[in-house]
N, C-alpha and C positions, 0 to 999 in steps of 0.2 A: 504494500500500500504506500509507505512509504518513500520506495521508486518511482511508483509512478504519479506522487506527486512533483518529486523532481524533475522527470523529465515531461510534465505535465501533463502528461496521460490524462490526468485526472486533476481536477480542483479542492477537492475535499475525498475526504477517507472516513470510515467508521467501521469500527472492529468490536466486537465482543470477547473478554479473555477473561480467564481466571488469575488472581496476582496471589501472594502469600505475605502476607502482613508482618509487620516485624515481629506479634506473638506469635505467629505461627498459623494462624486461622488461614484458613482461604476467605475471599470477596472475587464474587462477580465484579465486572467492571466494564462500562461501556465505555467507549473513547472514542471521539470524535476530534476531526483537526481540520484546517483548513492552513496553505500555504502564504504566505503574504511578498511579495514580489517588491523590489523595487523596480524605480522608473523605466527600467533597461530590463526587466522582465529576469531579472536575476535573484534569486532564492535570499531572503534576508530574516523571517523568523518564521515558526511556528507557532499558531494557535490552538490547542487542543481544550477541550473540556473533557472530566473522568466523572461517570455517574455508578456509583454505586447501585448495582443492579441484582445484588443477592437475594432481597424480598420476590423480585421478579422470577429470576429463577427457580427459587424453591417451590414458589405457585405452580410454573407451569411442568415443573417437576413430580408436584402434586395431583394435576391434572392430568398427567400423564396415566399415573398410577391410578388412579382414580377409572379412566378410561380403562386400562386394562382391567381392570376389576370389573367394573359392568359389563364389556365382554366376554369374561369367563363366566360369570354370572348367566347373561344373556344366551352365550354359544350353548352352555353347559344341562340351560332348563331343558326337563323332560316335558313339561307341557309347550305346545305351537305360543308362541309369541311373534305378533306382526304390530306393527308401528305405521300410521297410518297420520296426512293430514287433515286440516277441516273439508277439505275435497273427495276425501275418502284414496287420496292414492296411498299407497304402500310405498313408503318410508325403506321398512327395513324389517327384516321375519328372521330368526331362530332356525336353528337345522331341523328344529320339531315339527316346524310348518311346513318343511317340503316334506319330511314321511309322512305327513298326517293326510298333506293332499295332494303329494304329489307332482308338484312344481317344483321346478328348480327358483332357487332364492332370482336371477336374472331371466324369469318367465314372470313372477309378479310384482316386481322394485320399477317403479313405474306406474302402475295399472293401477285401475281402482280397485277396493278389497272385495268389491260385489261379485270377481270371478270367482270366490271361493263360497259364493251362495246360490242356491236352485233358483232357478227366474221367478219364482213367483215375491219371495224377500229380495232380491235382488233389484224389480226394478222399484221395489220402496223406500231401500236405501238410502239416495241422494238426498231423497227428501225427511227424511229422521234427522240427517247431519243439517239438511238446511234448517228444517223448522230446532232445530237446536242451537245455531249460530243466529238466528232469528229474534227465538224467545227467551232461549233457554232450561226449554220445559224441555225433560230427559226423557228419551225411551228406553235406554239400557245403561246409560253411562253412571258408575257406581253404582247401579244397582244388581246384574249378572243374571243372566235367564240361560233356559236350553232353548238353543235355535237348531235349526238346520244346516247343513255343512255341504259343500260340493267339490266332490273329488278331481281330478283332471280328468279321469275316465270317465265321469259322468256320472258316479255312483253318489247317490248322498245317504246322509249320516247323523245320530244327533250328536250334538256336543254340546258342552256347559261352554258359557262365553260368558268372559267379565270385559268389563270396557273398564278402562280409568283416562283421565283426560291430565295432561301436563303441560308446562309452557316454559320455553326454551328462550330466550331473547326478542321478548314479547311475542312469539311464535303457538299457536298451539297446535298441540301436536295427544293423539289418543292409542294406548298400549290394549291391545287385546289379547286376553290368555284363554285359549282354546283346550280344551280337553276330551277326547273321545269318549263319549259314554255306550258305547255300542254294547260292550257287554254287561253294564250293569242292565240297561235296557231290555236284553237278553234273558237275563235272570229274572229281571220285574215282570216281564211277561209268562216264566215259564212257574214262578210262584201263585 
């Protein structure tokens, strides 16, 4: 960076480094500089500013960690998890959601979630989400019912469905946890 403010490649520089402090501790440290010329465009000082930037670091350190946890979390659940926004597109699903129906995670990231329901709740969908961004008045969010489930093969199915609804950088965005009930279903019939 350095060089090439010299040979003026560049007018200014900005680096991020780690430094070790005379106890010994480490600090993050930003540094920025700018070259100042005199009249003949020949090198005469240095301007730098040093911002202490260790709080920052450790944030997005934490954020890191943090991120991976909710993916081990997320990757890890036995029940379908899809991530959905006020549009009803799919966000983002769990390895659950493609054994459950069948898609590959890059057949429904995109799509609205209504592919994974029989046409008849399917085409009432859009309008639960609207008349919900609308009023407010809920048909399943926090409260969890069994609907009906639609396979890629076209087979359907019931399952327990909870909704919870969340908001990301003023964004909202609703987590669906899906669970097979086929065999309990199974057994409630044959009792």
């Amino acid at each position: 960076a350095m060089n090439r403010l010299f040979t003026g490649e560049d007018d200014h520089f900005a680096v991020e480094n780690r430094y070790i402090r005379k106890d010994g501790s480490l600090v993050w440290v930003a540094i920025s500089g700018s070259l100042v010329r005199d009249s003949r465009g020949r090198p005469e000082f240095l301007v730098s500013v040093l911002e202490d930037i260790s709080a920052r670091k450790e944030a997005e350190a934490r954020l890191v960690t943090g991120e991976a946890q909710y993916r081990a979390v997320f990757d890890s659940a036995v029940e379908a998890i899809a991530v959905i926004d006020p549009a009803g597109t799919v966000q983002s699903v769990n390895p659950a959601v493609e054994t459950l129906f069948g898609y590959a995670p890059g057949e429904m990231i995109g799509r609205n979630i209504k592919m994974l329901m029989p046409d008849e709740i399917a085409v009432q969908h859009d309008g639960y989400l609207r008349q919900y961004r609308e009023t407010g008045r809920r048909a399943i969010i926090g409260i969890g019912r069994e609907v009906t489930g639609r396979r890629k093969d076209g087979s359907v199915f019931p399952l327990d469905l909870s909704v919870a609804e969340w908001h990301r950088d003023g964004e909202v965005f609703f987590t669906g946890i899906m669970r097979d009930v086929s065999a309990r279903k199974h057994a409630e019939a044959a009792l």
